[in-house]
VEXTILUM-418530 format. One record per residue (C-alpha): x, y, z; residue number from 1. Coordinates in Angstrom, 1 decimal. Each point is the difference from the previous one (the first is absolute). Example, Ala and Ser with C-alpha at 12.3 -4.5 7.8 and 13.67 -1.06 7.14 Angstrom:
BEGIN
[[12.3; -4.5; 7.8]; 1],
[[1.4; 3.4; -0.7]; 2],
This chain:
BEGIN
[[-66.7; -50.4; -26.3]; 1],
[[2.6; 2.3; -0.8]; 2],
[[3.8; 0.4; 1.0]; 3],
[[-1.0; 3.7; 1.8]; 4],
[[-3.0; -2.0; 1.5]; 5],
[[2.4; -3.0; 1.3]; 6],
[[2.8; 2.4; 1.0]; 7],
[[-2.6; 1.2; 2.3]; 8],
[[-1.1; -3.3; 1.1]; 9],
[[3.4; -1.2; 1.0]; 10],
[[0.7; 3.3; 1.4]; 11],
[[-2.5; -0.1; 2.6]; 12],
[[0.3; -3.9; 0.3]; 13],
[[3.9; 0.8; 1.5]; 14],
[[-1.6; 2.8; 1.6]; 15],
[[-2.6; -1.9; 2.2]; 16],
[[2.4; -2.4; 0.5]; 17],
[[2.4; 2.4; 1.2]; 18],
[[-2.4; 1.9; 2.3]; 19],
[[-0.9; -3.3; 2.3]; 20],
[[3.8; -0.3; 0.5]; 21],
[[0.3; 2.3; 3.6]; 22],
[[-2.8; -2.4; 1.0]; 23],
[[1.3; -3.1; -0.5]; 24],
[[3.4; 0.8; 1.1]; 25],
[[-1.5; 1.4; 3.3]; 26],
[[-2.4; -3.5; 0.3]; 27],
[[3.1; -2.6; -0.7]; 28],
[[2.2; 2.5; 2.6]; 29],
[[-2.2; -0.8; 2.5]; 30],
[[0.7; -4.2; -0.9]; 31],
[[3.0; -0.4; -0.9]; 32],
[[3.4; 1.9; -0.1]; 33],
[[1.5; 2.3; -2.7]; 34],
[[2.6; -2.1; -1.2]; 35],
[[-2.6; -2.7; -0.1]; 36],
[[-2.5; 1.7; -1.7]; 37],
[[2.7; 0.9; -2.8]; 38],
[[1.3; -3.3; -0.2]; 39],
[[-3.7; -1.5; -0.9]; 40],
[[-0.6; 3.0; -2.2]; 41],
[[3.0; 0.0; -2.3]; 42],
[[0.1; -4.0; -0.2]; 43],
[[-3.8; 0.6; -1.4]; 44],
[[0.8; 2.3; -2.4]; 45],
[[2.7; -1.8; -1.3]; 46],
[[-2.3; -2.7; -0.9]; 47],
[[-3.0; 2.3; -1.3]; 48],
[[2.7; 1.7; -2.3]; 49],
[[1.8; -3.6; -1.0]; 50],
[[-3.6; -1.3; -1.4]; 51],
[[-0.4; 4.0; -1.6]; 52],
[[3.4; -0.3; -1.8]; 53],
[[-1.0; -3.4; -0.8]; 54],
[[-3.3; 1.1; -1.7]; 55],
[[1.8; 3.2; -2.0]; 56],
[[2.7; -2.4; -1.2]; 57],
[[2.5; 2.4; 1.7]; 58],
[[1.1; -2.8; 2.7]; 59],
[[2.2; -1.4; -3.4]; 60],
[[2.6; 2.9; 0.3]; 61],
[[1.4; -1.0; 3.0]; 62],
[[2.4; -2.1; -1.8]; 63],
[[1.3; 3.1; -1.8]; 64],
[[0.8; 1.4; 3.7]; 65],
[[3.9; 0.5; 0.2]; 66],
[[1.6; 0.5; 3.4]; 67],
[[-0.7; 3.4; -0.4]; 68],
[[-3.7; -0.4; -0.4]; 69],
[[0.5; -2.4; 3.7]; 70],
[[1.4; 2.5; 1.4]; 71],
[[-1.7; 2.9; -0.6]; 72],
[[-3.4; -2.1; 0.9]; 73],
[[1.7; -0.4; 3.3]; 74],
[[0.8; 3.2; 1.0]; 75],
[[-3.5; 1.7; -1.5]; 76],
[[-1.1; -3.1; 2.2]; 77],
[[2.0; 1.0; 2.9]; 78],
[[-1.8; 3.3; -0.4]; 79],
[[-3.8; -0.7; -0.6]; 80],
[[-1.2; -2.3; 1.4]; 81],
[[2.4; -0.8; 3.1]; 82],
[[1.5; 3.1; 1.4]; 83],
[[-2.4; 2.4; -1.4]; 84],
[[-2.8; -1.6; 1.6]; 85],
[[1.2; -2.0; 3.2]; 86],
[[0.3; 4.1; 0.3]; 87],
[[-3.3; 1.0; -0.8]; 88],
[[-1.6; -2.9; 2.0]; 89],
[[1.7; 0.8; 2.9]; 90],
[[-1.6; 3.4; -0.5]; 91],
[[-3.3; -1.4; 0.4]; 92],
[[1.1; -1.8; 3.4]; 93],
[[0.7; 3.2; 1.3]; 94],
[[-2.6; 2.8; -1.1]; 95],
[[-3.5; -0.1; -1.0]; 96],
[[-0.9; -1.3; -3.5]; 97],
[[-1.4; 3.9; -0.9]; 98],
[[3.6; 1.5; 0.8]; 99],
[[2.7; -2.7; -1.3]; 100],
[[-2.5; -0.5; -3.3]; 101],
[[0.1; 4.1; -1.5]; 102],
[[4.1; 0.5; 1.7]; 103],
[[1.0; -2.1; -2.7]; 104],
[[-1.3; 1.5; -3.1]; 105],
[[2.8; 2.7; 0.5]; 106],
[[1.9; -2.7; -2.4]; 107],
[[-0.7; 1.8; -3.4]; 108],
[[2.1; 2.9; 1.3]; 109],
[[2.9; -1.9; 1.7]; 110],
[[-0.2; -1.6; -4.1]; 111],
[[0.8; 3.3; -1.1]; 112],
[[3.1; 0.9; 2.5]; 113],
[[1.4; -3.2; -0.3]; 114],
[[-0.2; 0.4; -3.6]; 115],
[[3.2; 2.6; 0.1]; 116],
[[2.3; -2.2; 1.1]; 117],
[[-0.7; -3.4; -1.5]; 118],
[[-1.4; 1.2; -3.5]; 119],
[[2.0; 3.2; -0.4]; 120],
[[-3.3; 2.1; -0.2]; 121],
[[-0.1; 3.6; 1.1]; 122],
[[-2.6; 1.4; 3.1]; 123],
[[-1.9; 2.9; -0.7]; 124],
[[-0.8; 2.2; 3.0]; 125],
[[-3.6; -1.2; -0.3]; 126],
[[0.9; -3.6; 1.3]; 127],
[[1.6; 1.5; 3.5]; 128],
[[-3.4; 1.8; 0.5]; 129],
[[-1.9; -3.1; -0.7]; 130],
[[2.1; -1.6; 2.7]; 131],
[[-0.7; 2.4; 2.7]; 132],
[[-3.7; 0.1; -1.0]; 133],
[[-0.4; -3.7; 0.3]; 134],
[[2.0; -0.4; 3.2]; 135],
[[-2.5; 2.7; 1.8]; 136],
[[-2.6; -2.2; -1.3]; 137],
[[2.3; -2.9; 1.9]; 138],
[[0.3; 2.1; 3.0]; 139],
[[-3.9; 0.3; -0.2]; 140],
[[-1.0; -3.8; -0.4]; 141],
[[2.7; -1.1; 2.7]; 142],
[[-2.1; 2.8; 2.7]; 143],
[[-2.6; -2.1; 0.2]; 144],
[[-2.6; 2.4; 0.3]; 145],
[[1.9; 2.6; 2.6]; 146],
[[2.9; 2.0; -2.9]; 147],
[[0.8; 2.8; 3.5]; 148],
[[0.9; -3.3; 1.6]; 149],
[[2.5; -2.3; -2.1]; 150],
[[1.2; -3.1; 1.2]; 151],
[[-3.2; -2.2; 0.4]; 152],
[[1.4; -2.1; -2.7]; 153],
[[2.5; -3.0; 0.6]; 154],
[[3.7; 1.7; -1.4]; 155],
[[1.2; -3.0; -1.2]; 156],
[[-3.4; -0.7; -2.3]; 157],
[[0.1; 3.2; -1.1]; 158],
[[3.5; -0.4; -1.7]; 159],
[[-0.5; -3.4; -1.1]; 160],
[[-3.4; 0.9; -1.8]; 161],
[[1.4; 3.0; -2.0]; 162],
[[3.8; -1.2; 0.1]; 163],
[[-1.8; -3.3; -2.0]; 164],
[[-0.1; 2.5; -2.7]; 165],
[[3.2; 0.0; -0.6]; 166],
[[0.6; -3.6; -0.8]; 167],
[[-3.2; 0.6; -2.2]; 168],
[[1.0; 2.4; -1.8]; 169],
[[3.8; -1.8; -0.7]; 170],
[[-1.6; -2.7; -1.0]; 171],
[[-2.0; 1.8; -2.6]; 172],
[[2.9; 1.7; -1.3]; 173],
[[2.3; -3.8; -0.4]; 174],
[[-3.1; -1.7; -1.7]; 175],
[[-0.1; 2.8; -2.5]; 176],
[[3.3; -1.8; -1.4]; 177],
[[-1.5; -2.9; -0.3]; 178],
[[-1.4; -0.7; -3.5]; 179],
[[-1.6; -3.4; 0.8]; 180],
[[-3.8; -0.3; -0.5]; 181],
[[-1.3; 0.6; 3.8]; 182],
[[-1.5; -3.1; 1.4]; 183],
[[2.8; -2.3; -0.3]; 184],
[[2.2; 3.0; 1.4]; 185],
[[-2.4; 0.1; 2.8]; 186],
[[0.1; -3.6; 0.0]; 187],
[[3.9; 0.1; 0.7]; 188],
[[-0.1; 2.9; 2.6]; 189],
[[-2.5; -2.1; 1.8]; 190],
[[1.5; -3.4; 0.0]; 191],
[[3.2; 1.6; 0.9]; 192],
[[-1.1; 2.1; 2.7]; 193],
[[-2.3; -3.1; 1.1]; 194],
[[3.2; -2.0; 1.0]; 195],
[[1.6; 3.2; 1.6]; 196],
[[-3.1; 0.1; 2.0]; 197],
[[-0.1; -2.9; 0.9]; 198],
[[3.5; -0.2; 1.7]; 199],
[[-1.0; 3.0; 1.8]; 200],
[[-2.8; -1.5; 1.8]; 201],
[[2.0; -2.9; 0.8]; 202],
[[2.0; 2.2; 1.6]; 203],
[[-2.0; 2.1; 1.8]; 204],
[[-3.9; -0.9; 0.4]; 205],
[[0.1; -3.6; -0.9]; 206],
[[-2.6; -2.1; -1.4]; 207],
[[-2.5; -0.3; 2.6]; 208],
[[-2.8; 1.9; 1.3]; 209],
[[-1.9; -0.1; -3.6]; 210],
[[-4.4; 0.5; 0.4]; 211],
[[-2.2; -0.5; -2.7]; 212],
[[-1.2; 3.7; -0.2]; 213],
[[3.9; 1.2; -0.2]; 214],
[[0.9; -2.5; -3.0]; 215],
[[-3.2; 1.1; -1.7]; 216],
[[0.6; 3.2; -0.1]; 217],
[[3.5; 0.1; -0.5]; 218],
[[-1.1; -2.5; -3.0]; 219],
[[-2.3; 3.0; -1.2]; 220],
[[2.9; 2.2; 0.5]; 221],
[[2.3; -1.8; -2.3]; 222],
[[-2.9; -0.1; -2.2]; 223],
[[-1.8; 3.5; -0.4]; 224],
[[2.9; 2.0; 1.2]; 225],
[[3.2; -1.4; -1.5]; 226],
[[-0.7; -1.8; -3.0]; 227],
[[-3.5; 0.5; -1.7]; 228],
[[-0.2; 3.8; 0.0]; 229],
[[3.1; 0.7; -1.1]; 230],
[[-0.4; -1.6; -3.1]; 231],
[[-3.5; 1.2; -0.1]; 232],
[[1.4; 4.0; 0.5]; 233],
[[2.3; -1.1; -3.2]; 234],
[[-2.4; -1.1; -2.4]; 235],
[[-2.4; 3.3; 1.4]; 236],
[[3.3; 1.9; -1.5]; 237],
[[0.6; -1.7; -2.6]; 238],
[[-3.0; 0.4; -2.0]; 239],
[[-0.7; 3.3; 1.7]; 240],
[[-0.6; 2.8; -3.4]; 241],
[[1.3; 2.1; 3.2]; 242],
[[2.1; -1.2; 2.8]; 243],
[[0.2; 3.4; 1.5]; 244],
[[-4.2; -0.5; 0.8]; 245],
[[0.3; -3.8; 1.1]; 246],
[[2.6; 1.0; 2.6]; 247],
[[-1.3; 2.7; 1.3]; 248],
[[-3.0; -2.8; 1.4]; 249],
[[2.4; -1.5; 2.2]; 250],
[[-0.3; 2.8; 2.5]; 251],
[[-3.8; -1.5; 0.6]; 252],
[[1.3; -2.9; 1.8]; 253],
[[1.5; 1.5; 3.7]; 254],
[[-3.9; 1.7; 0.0]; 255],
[[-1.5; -3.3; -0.8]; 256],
[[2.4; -1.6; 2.8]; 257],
[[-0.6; 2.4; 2.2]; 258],
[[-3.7; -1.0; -0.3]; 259],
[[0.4; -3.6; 0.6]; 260],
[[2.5; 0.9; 2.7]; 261],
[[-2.5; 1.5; 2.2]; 262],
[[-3.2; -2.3; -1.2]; 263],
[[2.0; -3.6; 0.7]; 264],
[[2.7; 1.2; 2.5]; 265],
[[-2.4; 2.4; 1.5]; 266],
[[3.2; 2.3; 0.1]; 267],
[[-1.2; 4.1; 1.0]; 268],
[[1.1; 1.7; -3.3]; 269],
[[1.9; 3.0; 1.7]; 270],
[[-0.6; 3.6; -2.3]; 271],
[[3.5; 0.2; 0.0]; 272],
[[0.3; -3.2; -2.2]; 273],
[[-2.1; 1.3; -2.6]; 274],
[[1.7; 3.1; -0.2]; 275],
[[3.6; -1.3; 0.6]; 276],
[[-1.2; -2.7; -3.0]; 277],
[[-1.2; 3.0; -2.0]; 278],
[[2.7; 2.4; 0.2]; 279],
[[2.6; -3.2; -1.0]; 280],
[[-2.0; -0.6; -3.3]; 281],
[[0.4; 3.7; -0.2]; 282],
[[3.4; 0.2; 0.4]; 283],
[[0.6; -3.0; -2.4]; 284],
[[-2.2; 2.1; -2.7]; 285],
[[1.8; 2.3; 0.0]; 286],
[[3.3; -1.6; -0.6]; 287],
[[-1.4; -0.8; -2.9]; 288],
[[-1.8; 3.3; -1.3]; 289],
[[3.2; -0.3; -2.1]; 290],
[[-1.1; -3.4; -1.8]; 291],
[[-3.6; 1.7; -0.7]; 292],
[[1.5; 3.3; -1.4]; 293],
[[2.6; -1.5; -1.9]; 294],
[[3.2; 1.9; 2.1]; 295],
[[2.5; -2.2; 1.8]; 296],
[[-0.7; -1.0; 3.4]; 297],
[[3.2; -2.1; 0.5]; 298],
């Protein structure tokens, strides 16, 4: 086989993975609490990617980490997983998978404004349009079917879904200054965050209250959401002859989800979802029409 042919594979391995994600959240929701469910999920990953570092050899460059590395590893922690998706998961709590799961792909442009200040890189007109396309494709999605009647959806989900963006897209911008190979980095994040978790539902939702079916999933969660397909999405890129082609494939998974969202959750798939989810990929394109003709977009 290959590289283009395994770029491929992993690609759509992350993306599958990806795509059952809404579902599982929504199934582990109905079990077990948010704080819970990221608590199991993040101490899960943190094992899956202490055995992957193991395997890569990469788990040996954690004695080179200074107090730097530590802390940097706790604040991208801080980040992603624990605020960014004790956000996210509270989402889910609130709205129906097929509106919190599209509101937060709005995260690539947020990337882009939040770029200015933290990296010093200019905004081209072109990424404020992008903005107001994909929040009328948010204003769409969060109708629920009704767009001359706003206000079906729960407020608070609505801001926590696409507000989870932000943290996304922060994190994204810190781990760029990190140079170490990725799974012991996500290896640190997770531990890190793991114990941060872990205080938090002491302190909250407690310990008890666990069912099979919730750690299950939240076990697949930490799995096929956190760990696994990240790596998987890295490797896709990395022997990728074009990375521009292999990204652009990511946009399958919220249709896939959306799929499995009405077929297993036997969730009504509003019109306005599709079109709202469409005219945020559109918005999101066109951001980066600059990338594709070669003028600056940022």
């Amino acid at each position: 086989m290959t590289n283009t042919n395994k770029s491929y594979l992993f690609a759509f391995l992350a993306i599958i993975s990806w795509s059952t994600i809404a579902t599982a959240f929504k199934l582990a929701l109905n079990e077990i609490t948010p704080s819970q469910l990221l608590f199991i999920a993040s101490v899960t990953s943190t094992v899956v990617l202490f055995f992957i570092s193991l395997i890569e050899g990469t788990i040996k460059s954690l004695r080179e980490f200074s107090l730097h590395d530590i802390l940097m590893s706790a604040i991208l922690g801080f980040l992603n997983p624990f605020i960014y998706y004790l956000a996210l998961l509270k989402a889910y709590s609130l709205l129906p998978a097929q509106v919190a799961q599209p509101l937060n792909m709005i995260w690539p442009i947020i990337l882009v404004l939040l770029s200015v200040p933290l990296l010093k890189q200019k905004v081209a007109p072109r990424s404020f349009i992008a903005l107001f396309i994909s929040f009328a494709g948010v204003y769409l999605i969060s109708s629920q079917g009704q767009p001359l009647h706003p206000g079906k959806s729960d407020p608070m989900g609505i801001i926590l879904a696409a507000g989870s963006s932000i943290f996304w897209a922060l994190y994204f911008i810190l781990n760029l200054k990190n140079s170490r190979a990725e799974s012991v980095k996500l290896f640190m994040n997770f531990f890190i965050a793991s114990i941060f978790i872990s205080v938090y539902l002491f302190l909250t939702d407690g310990y008890e209250g666990f069912t099979l079916k919730g750690v299950g999933v939240a076990v697949y969660t930490g799995i096929f959401e956190m760990s696994v397909p990240f790596l998987l999405w890295l490797k896709a890129l990395r022997m990728a002859k074009s990375s521009a082609r292999i990204s652009n494939l990511v946009f399958l998974a919220p249709f896939i989800s959306l799929i499995l969202i009405n077929s297993i959750l036997g969730e009504k798939i509003h019109y306005t979802t599709l079109i709202g989810l469409v005219v945020i990929i559109l918005g999101i394109i066109y951001q980066n029409y600059g990338k594709l003709t070669g003028t600056a977009n940022k």
